[in-house]
N, C-alpha and C positions, 0 to 999 in steps of 0.2 A: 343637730348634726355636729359632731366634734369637728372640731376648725382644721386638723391635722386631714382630714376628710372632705372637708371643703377646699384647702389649697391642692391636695390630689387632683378630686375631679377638673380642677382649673388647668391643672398644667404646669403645678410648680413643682414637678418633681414626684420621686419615689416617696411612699409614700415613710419612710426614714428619713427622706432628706426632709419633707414636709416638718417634721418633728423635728431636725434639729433646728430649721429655720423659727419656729416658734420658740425654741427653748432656749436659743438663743438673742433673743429679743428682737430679732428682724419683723417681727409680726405685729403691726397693728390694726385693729376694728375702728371703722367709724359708727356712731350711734346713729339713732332714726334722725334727730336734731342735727339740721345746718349749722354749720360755722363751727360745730367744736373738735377739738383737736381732737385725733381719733386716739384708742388705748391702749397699750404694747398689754398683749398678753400671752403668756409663756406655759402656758400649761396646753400639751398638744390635743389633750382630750377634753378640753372648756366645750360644754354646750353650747354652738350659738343657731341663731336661726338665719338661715342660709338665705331666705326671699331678701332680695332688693341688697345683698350685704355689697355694703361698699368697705374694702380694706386695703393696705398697704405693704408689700413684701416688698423689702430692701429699697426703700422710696419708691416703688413702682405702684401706683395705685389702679385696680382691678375693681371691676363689679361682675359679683357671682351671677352667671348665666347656668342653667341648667346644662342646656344646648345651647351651644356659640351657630349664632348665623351671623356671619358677617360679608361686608362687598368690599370687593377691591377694584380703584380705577389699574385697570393693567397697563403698563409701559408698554412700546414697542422694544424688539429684544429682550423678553422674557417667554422663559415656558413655563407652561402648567402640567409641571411636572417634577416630583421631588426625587429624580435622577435625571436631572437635564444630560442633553446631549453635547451643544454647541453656548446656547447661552443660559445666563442667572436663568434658578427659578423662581416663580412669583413668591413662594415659600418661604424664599429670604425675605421677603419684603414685612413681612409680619413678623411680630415678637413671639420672643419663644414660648410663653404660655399656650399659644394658639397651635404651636406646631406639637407640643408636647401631650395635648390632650389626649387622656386614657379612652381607649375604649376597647371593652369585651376583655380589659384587665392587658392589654395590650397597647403602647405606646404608637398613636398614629395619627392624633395631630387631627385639625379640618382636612376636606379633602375639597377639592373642586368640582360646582356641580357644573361639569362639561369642561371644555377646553377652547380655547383659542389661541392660535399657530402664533408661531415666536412675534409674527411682524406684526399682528391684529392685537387694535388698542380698544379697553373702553371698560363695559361693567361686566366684573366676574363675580361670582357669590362662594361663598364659599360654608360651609358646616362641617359639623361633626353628626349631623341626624342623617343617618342612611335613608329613611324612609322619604324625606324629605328631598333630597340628589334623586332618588328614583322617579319620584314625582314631578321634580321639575323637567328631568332629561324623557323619561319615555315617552316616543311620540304620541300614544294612546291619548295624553293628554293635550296634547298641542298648546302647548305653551309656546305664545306668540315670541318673537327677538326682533327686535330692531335695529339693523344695521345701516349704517352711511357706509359707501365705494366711490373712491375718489377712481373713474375710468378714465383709461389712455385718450380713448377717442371721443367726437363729441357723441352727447347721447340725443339717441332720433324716437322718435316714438314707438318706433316697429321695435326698436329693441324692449321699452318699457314693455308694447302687447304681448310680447313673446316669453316675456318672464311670467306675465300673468295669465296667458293658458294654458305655460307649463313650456321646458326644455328636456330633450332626454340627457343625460349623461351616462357614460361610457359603462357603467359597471351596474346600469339599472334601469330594464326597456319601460318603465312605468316614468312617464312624464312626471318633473317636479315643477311643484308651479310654487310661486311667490304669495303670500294671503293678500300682499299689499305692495304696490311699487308706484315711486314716483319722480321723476326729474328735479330735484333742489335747484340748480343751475344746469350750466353746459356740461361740465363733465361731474358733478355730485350726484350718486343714487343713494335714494332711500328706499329700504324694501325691507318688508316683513317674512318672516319664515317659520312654520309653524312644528318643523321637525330638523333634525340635524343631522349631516353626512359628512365625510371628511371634505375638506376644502369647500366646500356647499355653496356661497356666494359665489368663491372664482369661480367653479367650477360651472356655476349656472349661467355669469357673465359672459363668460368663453363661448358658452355652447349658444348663446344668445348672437355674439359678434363683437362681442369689446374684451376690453382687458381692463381687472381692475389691479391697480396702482397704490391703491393705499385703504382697509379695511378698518372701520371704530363701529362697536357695539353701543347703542345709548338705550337701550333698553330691552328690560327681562316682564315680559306680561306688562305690569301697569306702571312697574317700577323704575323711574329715571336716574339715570347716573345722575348726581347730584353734580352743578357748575362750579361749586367748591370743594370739588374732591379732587383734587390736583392727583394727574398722574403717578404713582408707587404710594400713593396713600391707600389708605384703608379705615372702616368706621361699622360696629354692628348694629345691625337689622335689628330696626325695633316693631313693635306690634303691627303700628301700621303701617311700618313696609310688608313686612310679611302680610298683611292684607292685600296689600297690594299685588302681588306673587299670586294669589289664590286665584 
């Protein structure tokens, strides 16, 4: 794969600027071999082989992904949304390779598979594989989520049984029920949900009898927000996380 063609599909640019950024020495390969300095090479149409390629534009060091899956711990006060309305999007939070990614010859970046509202913290994933977003979001599949709700009031039992044989909400006479819910403490829920609706926790909490107060996602199917992924960080999905997703 010509290198001018590998820093493309990455995100570093037209694929002109790709070429000047190599012709102008900004570009260097690392080989198979740990520890050696990697190599400026300036010819935009050099052969190289793209598996596992680790290299460096303008000190920025990258490893070529075919497809970027990546998770971001989300801040509270972000949207998932690359025209926010009110606050940051989580978009800033990522380097621009990631936001720049071609696809279908068209400049769009990962997108978000799903969303969570400006004030809900926790793990978000993010790609550029469409097929993959559809798969996680349709409920067809029921891909489980795991959310903590920090509630107003204390939580009693009848409300935990209530989520799990299901509440109606307002704009859908078909009961939604909870896969999984449980009391953490006095006011902590943890609950499972195997499809997604706008506001879907609160909305399910309210209709239950409580109010929740503060909402963090820790898990997508099998996969955990990692305890070292400090809030506005970000890190990509390797094999077997995405095992774990399946």
């Amino acid at each position: 794969m010509q290198l001018q063609e590998i820093l493309y599909s990455q995100g570093f640019g037209t694929r002109r600027v790709c070429a000047g950024l190599i012709q102008q020495g900004h570009v260097q390969v690392y080989g198979a071999e740990e520890g050696l300095e990697p190599e400026t090479i300036t010819q935009a149409g050099a052969d190289i082989d793209a598996d596992g390629l680790r290299f460096r534009v303008q000190g920025v060091t990258w490893t070529f992904f075919e497809k970027a899956y990546v998770m971001l711990n989300k801040p509270a006060g972000t949207e998932c949304s690359q025209k926010p309305s009110m606050y940051p999007s989580v978009y800033t939070l990522l380097p621009a390779p990631l936001r720049q990614r071609p696809q279908k010859g068209a400049v769009q970046g990962v997108q978000a598979v799903g969303r969570l509202d400006q004030d809900t913290t926790g793990l978000l994933l993010l790609t550029d594989d469409g097929q993959f977003i559809h798969r996680m979001s349709s409920p067809r599949h029921h891909v489980p989520k795991v959310y903590e709700a920090q509630l107003k009031h204390p939580i009693v039992p009848q409300l935990v049984q209530k989520l799990l044989d299901g509440v109606v909400l307002d704009d859908d006479p078909k009961p939604v029920r909870a896969a999984a819910c449980e009391a953490v403490d006095e006011h902590l829920l943890r609950l499972t949900l195997t499809e997604g609706k706008y506001h879907q926790v609160k909305r399910m909490v309210a209709a239950a009898g409580n109010r929740v107060e503060g909402l963090h996602r820790s898990q997508i199917g099998q996969l955990k927000l990692p305890a070292d992924l400090a809030p506005g960080q970000w890190r990509w999905l390797r094999a077997a996380d995405l095992e774990l997703l399946r």
